[in-house]
Every structure is written in structure tokens, then in C-alpha cells.
N, C-alpha and C positions, 0 to 999 in steps of 0.2 A: 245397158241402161239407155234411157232414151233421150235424145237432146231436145230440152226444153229452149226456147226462145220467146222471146217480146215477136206482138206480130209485126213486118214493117208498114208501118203507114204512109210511110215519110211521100209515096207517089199518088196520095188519093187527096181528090179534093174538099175545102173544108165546107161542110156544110149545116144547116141547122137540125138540129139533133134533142129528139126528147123521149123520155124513156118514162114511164109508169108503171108501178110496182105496188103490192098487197102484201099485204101479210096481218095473221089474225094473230091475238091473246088467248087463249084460253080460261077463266076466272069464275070465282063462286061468284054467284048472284051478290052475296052479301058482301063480296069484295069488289063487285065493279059500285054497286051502292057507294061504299066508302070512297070510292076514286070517283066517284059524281061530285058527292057533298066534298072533297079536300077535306078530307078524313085520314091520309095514308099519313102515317108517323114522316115519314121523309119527306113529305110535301107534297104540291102540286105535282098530278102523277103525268098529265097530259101536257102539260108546259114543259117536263125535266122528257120528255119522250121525243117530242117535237123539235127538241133543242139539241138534243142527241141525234136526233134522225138526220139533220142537217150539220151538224161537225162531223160525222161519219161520212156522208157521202162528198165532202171536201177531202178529207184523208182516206178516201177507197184505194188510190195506188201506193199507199205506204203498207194496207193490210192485204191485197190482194198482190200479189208477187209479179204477174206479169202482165198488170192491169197498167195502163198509159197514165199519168198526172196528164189533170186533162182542166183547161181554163171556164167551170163551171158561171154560168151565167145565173142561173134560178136553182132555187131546191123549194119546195112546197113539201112540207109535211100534212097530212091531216090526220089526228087522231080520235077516233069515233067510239065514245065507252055505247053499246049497245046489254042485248038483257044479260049473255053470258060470256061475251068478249067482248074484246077491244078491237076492231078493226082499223089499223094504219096502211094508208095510201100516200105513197111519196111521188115525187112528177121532178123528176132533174133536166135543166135545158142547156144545153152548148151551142157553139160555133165551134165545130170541132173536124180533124181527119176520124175519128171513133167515135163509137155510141156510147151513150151514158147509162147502159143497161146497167150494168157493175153497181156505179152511182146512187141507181133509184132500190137497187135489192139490197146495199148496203145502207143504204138509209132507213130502207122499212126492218131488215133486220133487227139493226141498232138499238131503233125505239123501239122494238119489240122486247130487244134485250135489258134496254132500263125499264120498262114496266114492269118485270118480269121481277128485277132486282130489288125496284121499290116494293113490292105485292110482294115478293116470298115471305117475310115474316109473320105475313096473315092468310098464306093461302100456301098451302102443300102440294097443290094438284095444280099448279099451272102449267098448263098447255101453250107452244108457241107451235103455230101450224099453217100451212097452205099461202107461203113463201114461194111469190112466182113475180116474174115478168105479164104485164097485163095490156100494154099497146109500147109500143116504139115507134117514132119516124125518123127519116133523114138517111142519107148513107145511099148507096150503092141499091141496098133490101128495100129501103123505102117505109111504106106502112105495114106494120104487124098488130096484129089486135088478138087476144087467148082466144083460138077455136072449143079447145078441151072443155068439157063439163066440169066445169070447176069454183070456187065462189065466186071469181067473174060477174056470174048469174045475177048473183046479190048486191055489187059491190055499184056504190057510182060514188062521183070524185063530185067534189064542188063546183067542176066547169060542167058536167051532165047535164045538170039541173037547169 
């Protein structure tokens, strides 16, 4: 078996650190309609996503096993109902020895997973997809921004603009 460890950080300096992450819905037309109007029986579907998206990426090192509790400064959710998804962009910022990659994929997750929850009992075919890392800075690596042809392409955050 192999031994697993925490990485050490403890000799690297702390720096400012932000990670940016995507992740789409999958949804019937007639179901992102109802999450437009607050129509979904459980409520506000974009408010309970955004609010999850941000308690998630606080609690990422209690669910990720050898992820760092790490002194989170910002967490930004955005949840975007478009014609056949829901596209969520999360953006987490530290002062930290580690990146807050973990952070921003567990927060897009998250909300992805409450839409998902709220929306099942009027949509059978939801789809959760194309769940990535989309820019980082800080750290040692510096700037990373998705090369890969992937929704990237599609995708701009609220500071783009």
C-alpha cells in the first residue's frame, strides 16, 4: 500500500492566492424557465446554490482528506441560469502557504450539487458537467489560465466584463 501524506508547506512563503473554477447544470429549458421565475417548490434556486457554493468551499479541508484548512479571505459565487444550463463560476482568494484550487472546485461543485437537489423533482435528466479549474495565481506556479478547448471559450466571470 502506498503512503499517503499532507503536503509540507510549513517552508514556503505565504502569498496571495486565487483560484477560479466552472462548472455547468445540465436542465430542460422548461426547468431553467422555472429557476428564472422562482418557480422551484424548494425555493430560490440561485440564492440556496450561491450560499452552498460558499459554505463548501470554507469546509473543503474537512471533505477533502489531505486538503490544508486554509484562512479563506473571499469566496464569490456566480450563478448564471442560461437557455439549457446553469453555468456557476466560483473565484476563492487567500493569504496563504497553498492554493485555493480545492476551494474554488469545491464550491462550484457544491452549487452545482444543490441545483441539482432542488431541480430533481422536476427534471430526470440533469446533467452536472465540465467541472474544472479555469485560472489560478500566487504560489511558486504563478499564473495558470485553461489552455484545453473546453467551455472556457464560453465562460466570462463578472470581472471580464
Amino acid at each position: 500500500m502506498t503512503d499517503i501524506k499532507m503536503a509540507d508547506v510549513g517552508g514556503k512563503p505565504v502569498t496571495e492566492r486565487m483560484a477560479k473554477a466552472a462548472c455547468r447544470v445540465v436542465l430542460s429549458v422548461e426547468t431553467i424557465a422555472m429557476v428564472k421565475r422562482n418557480e422551484i417548490p424548494k425555493g430560490d434556486v440561485v440564492s440556496a446554490a450561491k450560499i452552498a457554493g460558499i459554505m463548501a468551499a470554507k469546509k473543503t479541508s474537512e471533505l477533502i482528506p489531505l486538503c490544508h484548512p486554509l484562512e479563506i479571505t473571499n469566496v464569490d459565487v456566480q450563478v448564471a441560469p442560461q437557455g439549457d444550463f446553469i453555468e456557476i463560476i466560483s473565484v476563492v482568494r487567500s493569504f496563504s502557504k497553498t492554493g485555493v484550487e480545492m476551494e474554488a472546485l469545491t464550491a462550484a461543485a457544491v452549487a452545482a450539487l444543490t441545483i441539482y437537489d432542488m431541480c430533481k423533482p422536476l427534471d430526470k435528466e440533469i446533467i452536472i458537467s465540465d467541472l474544472m479549474l479555469l485560472e489560478k495565481t500566487g504560489g511558486k506556479s504563478g499564473y495558470y489560465k485553461v489552455k484545453s478547448k473546453t467551455i472556457n471559450d464560453e465562460i466570462r466571470s463578472p470581472n471580464d466584463e
